[in-house]
LUMSEBA-978306 format. One record per residue (C-alpha): residue in three letters; x, y, z. Coordinates in Angstrom, 3 decimals, decimal comma. Layout:
// LUMSEBA-978306
@residu->ALA&east->X&north->Y&up->Z
...
// end
This chain:
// LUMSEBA-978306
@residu->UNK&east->50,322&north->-7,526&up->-11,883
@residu->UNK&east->46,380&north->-6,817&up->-11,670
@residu->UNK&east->44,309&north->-7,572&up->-9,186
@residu->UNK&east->41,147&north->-6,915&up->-7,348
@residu->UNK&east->41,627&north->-4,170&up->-4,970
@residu->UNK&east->39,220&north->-3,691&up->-2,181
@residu->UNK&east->37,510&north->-0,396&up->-1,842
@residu->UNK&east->37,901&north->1,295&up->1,857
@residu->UNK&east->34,383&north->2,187&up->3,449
@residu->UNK&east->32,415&north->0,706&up->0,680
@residu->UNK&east->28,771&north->0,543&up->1,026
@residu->UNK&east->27,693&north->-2,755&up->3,081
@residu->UNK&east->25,631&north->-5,593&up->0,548
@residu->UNK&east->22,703&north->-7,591&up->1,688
@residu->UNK&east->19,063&north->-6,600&up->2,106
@residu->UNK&east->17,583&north->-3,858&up->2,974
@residu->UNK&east->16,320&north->-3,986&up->6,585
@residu->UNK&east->12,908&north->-2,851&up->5,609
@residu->UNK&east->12,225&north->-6,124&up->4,300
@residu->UNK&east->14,233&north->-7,883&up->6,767
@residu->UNK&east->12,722&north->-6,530&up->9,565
@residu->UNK&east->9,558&north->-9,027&up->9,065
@residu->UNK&east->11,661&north->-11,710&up->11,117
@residu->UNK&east->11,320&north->-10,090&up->14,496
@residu->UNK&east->8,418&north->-8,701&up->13,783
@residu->UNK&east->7,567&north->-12,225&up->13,433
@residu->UNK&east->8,614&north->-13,310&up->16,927
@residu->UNK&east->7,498&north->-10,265&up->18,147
@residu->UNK&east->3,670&north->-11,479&up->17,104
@residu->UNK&east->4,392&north->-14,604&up->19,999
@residu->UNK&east->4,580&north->-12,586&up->22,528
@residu->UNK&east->8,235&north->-13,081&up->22,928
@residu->UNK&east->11,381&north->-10,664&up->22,659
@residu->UNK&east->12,666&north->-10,018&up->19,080
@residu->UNK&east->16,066&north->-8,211&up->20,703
@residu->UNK&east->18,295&north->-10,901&up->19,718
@residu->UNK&east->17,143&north->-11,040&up->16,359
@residu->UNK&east->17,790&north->-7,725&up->16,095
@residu->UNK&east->20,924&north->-7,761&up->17,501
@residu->UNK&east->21,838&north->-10,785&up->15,052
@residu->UNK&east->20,719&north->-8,544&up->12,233
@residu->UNK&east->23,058&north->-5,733&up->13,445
@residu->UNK&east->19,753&north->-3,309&up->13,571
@residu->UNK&east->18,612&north->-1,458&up->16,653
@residu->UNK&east->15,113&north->-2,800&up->17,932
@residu->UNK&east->12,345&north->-1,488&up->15,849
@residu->UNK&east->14,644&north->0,680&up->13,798
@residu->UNK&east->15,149&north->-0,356&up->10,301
@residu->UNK&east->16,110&north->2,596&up->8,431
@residu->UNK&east->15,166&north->2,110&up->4,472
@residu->UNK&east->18,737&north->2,930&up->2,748
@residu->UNK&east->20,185&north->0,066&up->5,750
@residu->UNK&east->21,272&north->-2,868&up->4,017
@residu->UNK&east->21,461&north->-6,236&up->6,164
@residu->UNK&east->24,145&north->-9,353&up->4,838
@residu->UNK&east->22,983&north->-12,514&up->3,895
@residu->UNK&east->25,298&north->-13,607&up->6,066
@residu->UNK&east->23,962&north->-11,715&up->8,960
@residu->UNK&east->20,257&north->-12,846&up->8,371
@residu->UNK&east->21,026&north->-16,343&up->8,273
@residu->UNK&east->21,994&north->-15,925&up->12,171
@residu->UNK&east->19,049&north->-14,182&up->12,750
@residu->UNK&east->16,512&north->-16,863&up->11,459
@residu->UNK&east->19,001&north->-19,367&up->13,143
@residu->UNK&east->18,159&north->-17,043&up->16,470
@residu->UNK&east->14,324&north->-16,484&up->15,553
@residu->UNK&east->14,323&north->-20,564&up->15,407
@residu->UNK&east->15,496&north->-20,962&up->18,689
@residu->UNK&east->13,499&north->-18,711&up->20,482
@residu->UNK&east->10,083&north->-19,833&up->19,060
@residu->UNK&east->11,095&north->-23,402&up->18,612
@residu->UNK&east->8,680&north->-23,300&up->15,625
@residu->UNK&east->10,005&north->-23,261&up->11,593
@residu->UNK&east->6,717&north->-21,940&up->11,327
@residu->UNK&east->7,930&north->-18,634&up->12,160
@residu->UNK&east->9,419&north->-18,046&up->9,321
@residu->UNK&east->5,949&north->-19,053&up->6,942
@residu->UNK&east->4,738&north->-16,614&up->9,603
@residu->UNK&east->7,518&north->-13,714&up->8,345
@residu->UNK&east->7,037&north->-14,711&up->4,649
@residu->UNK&east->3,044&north->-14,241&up->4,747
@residu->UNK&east->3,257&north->-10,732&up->6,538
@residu->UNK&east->5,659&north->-9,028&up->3,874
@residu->UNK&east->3,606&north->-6,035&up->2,286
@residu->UNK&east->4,627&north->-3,303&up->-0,037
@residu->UNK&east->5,728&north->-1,013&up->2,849
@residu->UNK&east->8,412&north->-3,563&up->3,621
@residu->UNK&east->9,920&north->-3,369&up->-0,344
@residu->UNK&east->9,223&north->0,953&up->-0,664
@residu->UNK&east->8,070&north->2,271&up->-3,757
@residu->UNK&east->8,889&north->-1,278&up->-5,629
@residu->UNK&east->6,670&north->-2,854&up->-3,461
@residu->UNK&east->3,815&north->-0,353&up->-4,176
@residu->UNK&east->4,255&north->-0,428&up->-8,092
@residu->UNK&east->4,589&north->-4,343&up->-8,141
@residu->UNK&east->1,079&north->-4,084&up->-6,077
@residu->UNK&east->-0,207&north->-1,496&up->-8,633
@residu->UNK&east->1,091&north->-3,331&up->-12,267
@residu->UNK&east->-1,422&north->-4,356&up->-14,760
@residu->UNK&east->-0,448&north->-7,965&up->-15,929
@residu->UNK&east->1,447&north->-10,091&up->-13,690
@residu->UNK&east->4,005&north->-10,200&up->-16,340
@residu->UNK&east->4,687&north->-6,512&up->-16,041
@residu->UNK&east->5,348&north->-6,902&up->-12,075
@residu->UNK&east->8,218&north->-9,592&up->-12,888
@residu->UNK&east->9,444&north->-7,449&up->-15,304
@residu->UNK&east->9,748&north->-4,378&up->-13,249
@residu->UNK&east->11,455&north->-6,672&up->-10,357
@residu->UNK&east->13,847&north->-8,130&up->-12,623
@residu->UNK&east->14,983&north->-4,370&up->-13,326
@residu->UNK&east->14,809&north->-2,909&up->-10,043
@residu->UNK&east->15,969&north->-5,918&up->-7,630
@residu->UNK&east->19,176&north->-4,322&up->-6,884
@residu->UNK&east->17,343&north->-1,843&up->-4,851
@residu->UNK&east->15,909&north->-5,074&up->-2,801
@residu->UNK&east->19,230&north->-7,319&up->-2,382
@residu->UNK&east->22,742&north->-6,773&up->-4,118
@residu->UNK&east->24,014&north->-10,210&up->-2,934
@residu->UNK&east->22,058&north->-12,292&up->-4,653
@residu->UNK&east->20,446&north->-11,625&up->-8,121
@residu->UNK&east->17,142&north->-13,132&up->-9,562
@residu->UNK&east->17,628&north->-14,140&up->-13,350
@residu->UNK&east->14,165&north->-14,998&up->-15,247
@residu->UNK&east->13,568&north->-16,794&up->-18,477
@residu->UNK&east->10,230&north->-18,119&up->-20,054
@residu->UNK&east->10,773&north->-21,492&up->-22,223
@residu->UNK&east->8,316&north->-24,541&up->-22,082
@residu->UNK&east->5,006&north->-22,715&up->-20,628
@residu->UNK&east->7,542&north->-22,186&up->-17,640
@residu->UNK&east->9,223&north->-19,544&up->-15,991
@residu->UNK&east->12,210&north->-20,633&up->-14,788
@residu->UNK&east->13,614&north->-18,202&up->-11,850
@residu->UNK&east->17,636&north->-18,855&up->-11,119
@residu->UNK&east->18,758&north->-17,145&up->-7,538
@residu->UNK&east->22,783&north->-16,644&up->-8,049
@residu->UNK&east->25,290&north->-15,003&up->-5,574
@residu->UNK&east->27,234&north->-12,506&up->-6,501
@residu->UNK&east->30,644&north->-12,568&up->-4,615
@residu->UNK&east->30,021&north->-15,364&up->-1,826
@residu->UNK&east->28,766&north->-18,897&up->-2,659
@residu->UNK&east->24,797&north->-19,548&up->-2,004
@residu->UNK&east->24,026&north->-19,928&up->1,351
@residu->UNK&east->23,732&north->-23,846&up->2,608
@residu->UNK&east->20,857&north->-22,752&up->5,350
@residu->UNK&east->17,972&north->-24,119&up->4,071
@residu->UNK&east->15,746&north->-21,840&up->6,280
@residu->UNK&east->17,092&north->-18,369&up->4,522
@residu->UNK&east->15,591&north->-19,567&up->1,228
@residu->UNK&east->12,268&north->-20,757&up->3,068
@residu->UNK&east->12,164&north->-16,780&up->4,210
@residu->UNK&east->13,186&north->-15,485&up->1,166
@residu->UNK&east->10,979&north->-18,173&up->-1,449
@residu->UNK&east->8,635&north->-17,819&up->0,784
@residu->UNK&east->8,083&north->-14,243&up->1,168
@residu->UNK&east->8,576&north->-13,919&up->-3,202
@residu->UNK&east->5,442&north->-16,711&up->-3,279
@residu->UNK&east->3,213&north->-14,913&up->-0,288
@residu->UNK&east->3,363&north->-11,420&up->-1,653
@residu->UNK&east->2,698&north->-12,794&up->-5,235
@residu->UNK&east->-0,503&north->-14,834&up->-3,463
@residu->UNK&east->-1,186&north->-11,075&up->-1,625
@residu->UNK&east->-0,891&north->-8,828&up->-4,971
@residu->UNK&east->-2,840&north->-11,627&up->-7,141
@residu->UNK&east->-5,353&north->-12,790&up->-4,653
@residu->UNK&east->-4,454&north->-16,030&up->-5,876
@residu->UNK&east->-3,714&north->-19,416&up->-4,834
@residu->UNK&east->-0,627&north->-19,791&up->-6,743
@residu->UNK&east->1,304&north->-22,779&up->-6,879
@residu->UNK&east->4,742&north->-23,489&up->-8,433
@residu->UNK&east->5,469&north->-26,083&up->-10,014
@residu->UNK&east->9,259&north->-26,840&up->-8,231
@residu->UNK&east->11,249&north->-24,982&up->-5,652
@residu->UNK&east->15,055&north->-25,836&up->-5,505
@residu->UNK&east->17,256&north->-25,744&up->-2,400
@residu->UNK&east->20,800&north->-25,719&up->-2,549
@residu->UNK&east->20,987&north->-26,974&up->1,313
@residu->UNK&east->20,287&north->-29,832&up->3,206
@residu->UNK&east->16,384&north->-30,563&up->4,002
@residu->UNK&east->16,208&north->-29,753&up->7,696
@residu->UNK&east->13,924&north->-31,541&up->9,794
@residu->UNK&east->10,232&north->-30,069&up->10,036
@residu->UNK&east->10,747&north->-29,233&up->6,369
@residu->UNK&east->7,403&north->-30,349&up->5,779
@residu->UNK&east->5,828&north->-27,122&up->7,130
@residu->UNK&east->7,414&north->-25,149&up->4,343
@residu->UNK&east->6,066&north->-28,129&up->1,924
@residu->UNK&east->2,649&north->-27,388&up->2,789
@residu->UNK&east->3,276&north->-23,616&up->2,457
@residu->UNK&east->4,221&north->-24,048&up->-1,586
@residu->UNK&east->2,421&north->-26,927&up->-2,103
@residu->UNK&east->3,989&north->-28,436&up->-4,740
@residu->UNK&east->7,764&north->-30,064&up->-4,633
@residu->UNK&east->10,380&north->-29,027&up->-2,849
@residu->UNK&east->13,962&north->-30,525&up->-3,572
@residu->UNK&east->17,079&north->-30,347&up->-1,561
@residu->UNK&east->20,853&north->-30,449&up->-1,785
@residu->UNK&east->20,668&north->-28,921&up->-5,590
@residu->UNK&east->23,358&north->-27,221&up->-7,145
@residu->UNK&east->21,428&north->-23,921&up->-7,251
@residu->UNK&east->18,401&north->-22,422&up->-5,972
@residu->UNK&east->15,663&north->-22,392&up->-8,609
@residu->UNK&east->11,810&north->-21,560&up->-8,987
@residu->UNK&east->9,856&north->-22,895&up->-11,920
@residu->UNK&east->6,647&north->-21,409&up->-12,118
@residu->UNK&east->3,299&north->-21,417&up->-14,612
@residu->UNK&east->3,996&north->-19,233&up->-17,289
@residu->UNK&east->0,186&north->-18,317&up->-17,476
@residu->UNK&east->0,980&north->-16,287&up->-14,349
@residu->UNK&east->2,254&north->-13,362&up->-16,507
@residu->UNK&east->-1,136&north->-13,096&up->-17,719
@residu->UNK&east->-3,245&north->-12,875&up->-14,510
@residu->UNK&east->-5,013&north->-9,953&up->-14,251
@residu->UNK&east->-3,898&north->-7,892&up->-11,347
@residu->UNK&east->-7,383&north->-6,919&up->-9,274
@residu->UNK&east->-4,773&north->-3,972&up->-7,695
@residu->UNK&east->-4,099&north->-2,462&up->-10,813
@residu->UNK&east->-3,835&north->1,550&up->-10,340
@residu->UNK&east->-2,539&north->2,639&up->-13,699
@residu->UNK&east->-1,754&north->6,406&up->-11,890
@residu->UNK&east->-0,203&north->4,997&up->-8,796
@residu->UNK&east->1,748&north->2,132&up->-10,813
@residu->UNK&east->3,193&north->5,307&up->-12,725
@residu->UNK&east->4,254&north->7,206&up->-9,791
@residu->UNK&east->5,875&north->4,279&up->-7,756
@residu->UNK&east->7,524&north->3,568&up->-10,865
@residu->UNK&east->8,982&north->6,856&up->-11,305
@residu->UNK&east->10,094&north->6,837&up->-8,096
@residu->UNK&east->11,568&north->3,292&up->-8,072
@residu->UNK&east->13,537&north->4,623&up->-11,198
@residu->UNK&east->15,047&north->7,527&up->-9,318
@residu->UNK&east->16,068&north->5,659&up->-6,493
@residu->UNK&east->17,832&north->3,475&up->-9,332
@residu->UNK&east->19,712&north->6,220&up->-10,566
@residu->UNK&east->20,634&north->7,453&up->-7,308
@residu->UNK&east->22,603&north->4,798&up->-6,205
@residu->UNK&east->26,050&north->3,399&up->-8,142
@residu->UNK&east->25,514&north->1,917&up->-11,213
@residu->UNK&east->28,728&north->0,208&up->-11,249
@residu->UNK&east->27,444&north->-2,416&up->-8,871
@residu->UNK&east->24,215&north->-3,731&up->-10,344
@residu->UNK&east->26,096&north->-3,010&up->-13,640
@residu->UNK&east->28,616&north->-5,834&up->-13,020
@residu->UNK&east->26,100&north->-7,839&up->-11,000
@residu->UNK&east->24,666&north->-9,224&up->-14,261
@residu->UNK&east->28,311&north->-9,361&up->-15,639
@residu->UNK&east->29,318&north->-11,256&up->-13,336
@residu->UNK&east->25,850&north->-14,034&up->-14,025
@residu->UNK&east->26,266&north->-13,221&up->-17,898
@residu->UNK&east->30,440&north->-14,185&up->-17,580
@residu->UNK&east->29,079&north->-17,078&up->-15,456
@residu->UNK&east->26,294&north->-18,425&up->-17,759
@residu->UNK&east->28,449&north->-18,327&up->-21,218
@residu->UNK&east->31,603&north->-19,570&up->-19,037
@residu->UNK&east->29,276&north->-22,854&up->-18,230
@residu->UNK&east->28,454&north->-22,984&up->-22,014
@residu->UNK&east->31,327&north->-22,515&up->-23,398
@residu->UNK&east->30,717&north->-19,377&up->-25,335
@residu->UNK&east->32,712&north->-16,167&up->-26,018
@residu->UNK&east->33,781&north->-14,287&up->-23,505
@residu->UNK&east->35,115&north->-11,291&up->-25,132
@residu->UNK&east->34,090&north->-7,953&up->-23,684
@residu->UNK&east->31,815&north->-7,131&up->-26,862
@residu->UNK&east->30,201&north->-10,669&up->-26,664
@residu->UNK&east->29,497&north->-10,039&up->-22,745
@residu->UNK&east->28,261&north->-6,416&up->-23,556
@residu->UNK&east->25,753&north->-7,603&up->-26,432
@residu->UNK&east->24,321&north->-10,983&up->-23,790
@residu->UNK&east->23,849&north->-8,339&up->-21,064
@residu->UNK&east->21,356&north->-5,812&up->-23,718
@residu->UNK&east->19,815&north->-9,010&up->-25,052
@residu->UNK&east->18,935&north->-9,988&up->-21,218
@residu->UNK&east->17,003&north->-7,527&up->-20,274
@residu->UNK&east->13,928&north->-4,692&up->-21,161
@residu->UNK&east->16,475&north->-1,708&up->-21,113
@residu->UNK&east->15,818&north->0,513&up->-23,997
@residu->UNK&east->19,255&north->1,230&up->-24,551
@residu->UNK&east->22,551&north->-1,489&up->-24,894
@residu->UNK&east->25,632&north->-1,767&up->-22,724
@residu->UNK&east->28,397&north->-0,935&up->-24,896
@residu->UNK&east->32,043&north->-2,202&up->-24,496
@residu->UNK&east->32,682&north->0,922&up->-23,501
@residu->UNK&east->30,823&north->1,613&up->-20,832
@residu->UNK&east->31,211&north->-2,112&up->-19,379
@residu->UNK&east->35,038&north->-1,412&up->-19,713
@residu->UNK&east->34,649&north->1,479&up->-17,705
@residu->UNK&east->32,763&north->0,395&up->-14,833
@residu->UNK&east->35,022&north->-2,094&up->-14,331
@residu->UNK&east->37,870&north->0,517&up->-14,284
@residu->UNK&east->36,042&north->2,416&up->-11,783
@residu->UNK&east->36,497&north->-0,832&up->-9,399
@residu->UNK&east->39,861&north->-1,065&up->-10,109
@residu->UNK&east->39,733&north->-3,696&up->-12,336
@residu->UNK&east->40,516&north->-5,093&up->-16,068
@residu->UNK&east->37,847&north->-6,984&up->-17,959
@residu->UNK&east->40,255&north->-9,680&up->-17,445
@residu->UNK&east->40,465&north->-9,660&up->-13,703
@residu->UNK&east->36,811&north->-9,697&up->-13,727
@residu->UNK&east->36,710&north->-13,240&up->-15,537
@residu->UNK&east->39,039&north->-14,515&up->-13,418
@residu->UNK&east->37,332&north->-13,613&up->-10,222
@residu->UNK&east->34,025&north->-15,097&up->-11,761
@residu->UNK&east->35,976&north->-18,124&up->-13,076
@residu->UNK&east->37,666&north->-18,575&up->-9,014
@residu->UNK&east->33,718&north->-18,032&up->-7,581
@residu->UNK&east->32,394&north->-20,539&up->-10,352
@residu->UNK&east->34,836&north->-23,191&up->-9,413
@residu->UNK&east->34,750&north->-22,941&up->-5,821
@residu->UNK&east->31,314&north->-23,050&up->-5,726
@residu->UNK&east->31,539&north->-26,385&up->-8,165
@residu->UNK&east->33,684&north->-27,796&up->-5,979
@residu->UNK&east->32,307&north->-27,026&up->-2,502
@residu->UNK&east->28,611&north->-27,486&up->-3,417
@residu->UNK&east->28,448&north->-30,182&up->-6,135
@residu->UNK&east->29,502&north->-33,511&up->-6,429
@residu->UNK&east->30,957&north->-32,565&up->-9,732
@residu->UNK&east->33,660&north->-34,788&up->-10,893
@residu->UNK&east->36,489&north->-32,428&up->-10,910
@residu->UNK&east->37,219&north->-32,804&up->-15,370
@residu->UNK&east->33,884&north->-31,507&up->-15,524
@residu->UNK&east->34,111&north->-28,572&up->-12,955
@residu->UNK&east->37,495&north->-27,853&up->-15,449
@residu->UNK&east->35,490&north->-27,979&up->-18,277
@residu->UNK&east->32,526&north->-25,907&up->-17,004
@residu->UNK&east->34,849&north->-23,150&up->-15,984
@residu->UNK&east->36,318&north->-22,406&up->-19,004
@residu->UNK&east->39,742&north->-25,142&up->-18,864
@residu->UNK&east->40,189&north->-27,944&up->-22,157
@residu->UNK&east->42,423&north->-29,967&up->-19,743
@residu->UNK&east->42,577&north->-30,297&up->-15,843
@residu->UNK&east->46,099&north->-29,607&up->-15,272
@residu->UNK&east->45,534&north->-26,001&up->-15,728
@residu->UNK&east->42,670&north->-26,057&up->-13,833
@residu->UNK&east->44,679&north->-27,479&up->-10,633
@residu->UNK&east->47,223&north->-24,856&up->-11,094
@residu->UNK&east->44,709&north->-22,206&up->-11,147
@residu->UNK&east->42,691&north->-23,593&up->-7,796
@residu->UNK&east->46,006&north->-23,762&up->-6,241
@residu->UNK&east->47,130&north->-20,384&up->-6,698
@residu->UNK&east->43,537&north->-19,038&up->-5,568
@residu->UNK&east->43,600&north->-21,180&up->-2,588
@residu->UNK&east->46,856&north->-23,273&up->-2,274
@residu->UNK&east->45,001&north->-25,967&up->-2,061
@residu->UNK&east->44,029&north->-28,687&up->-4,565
@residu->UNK&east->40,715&north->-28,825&up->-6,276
@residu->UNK&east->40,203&north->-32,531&up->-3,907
@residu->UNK&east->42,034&north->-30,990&up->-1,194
@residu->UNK&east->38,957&north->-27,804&up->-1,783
@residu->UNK&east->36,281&north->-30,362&up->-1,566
@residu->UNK&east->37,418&north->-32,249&up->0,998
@residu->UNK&east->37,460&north->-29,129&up->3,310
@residu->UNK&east->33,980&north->-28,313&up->2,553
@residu->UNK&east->32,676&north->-31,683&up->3,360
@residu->UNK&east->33,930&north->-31,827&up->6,868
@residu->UNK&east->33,290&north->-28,538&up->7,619
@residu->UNK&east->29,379&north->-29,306&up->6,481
@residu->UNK&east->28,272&north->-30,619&up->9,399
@residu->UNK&east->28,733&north->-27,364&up->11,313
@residu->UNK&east->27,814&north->-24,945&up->8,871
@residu->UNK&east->24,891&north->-26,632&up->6,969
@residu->UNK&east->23,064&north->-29,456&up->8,017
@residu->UNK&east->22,220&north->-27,750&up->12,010
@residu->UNK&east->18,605&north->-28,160&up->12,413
@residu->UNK&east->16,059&north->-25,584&up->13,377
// end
């Protein structure tokens, strides 16, 4: 018998407070008291130590609290606009400092983990776009529509900040309901914004990588980067390691590919700039060190994938089956029933009426 053990007084996941720390900051700017945000964020007022990580979870309340108090979405354009380097640490300062703006998505693509380990930010360039896919890690995407107008937000503003550009994207995707006032946040991208998607994605010029960066500082860009890179290695590998297992498992699950340790090892070299390749190995052993087998790890990413199917798409169920790695659905119901002890309509139908509460509350 194998399964996934949980790990007493692991580190908490989310963001780090230095960037969250922009939302009462944000109220703060009105004149008004930021102390419940605060509070919602689980942070002392004005104390938002760097190595402090925030849950998703935990700054969805917050914005829900920083809404209510202003009475204003705007607040959170207001947050987004105001992030600077000091809020991301030395990232921050060598995305400001990079050359080309394809080097500063490079560089965030490889550090991001030192930003947010519940969500991860996969890139890809095809068609003169670059297509940006946001995908949770152990917890389906949050259905708040106003975290990802914070978060997109804040990713588009500091771009527009480092650049001294205008830039526009060419489509934002929201896996939540469109909120009322939604047009403020329209505005703020100006271009389209759609809504109840199955996952949050950016597509964006690819001519961006080439903008000149008018902040280029070839010595500082070194130095931040250096830094950046030991803060990297000073924190658990394991984590960010299995991070992009988990997407890479995910991705070739959906496509029906191999799913072999060696074929999982060789996608995760071949998706990113790392000089040198993951080898079965080493993947095997980080997922010993959480107490796991390879194969308990595609099973957990199989149970997240299909959950999230069923919960946040209107799927029809064969598909979901099909999508998760099953050639027939009878399996598949077995499967769902021994994760949940429910059945995959019985999933659904539990996410729908608990919707209202949880997802479609307006700011």
């Amino acid at each position: 018998m194998s399964a996934a053990r949980p790990i007493q007084d692991a580190p908490v996941k989310g963001i780090q407070a230095t960037f969250v720390r922009v939302l009462p900051d944000a109220v703060s700017a009105r004149g008004l008291s930021a102390a419940p945000v605060w509070d919602a964020l689980g942070l002392k007022v004005d104390e938002a130590p760097e190595h402090t990580r925030v849950p998703v979870a935990a700054l969805c309340r917050a914005i829900e609290v920083a809404c209510r108090l202003t009475g204003d979405p705007l607040v959170l354009m207001q947050a987004a606009q105001a992030v600077r380097p000091l809020h991301l640490g030395s990232l921050g300062y060598a995305l400001m400092s990079s050359p080309l703006g394809e080097d500063g998505l490079l560089m965030y693509e490889r550090f991001q983990t030192l930003l947010c380990d519940e969500l991860l930010a996969r890139h890809r360039v095809a068609k003169g776009l670059i297509e940006v896919r946001h995908e949770a890690v152990d917890t389906p995407l949050p259905r708040d529509a106003r975290f990802w107008w914070l978060l997109l937000g804040a990713r588009l503003g500091f771009a527009r900040w480092v650049s001294g550009r205008d830039l526009v994207p060419v489509r934002i995707d929201i896996p939540a309901p469109r909120p009322s006032q939604a047009d403020a946040f329209d505005r703020f991208i100006g271009s389209a914004v759609r809504y109840d998607t199955p996952d949050c994605r950016e597509l964006m010029p690819a001519d961006w990588l080439a903008w000149l960066n008018p902040n280029a500082d070839p010595a500082m860009h070194a130095l931040m980067q250096a830094r950046t890179a030991q803060q990297l290695a000073s924190q658990p590998q394991g984590d960010a390691l299995l991070m992009r297992a988990r997407i890479v498992l995910s991705e070739r699950m959906g496509q029906g590919l191999d799913l072999s340790l060696e074929a999982v090892s060789q996608a995760l070299h071949a998706g990113t700039s790392d000089q040198a390749p993951t080898t079965p190995r080493q993947l095997q052993k980080r997922v010993s060190d959480q107490g796991l087998s390879f194969k308990d790890l595609i099973e957990e990413v199989r149970r997240e994938r299909a959950l999230r199917l069923l919960r946040d798409t209107s799927q029809a169920i064969g598909e979901i089956a099909q999508a998760c790695g099953y050639t027939e659905v009878s399996p598949f119901h077995r499967a769902v029933r021994r994760w949940t002890g429910l059945t995959p309509a019985q999933v659904r139908q539990q996410a729908l009426t608990q919707a209202p509460a949880s997802s479609t509350e307006q700011p």
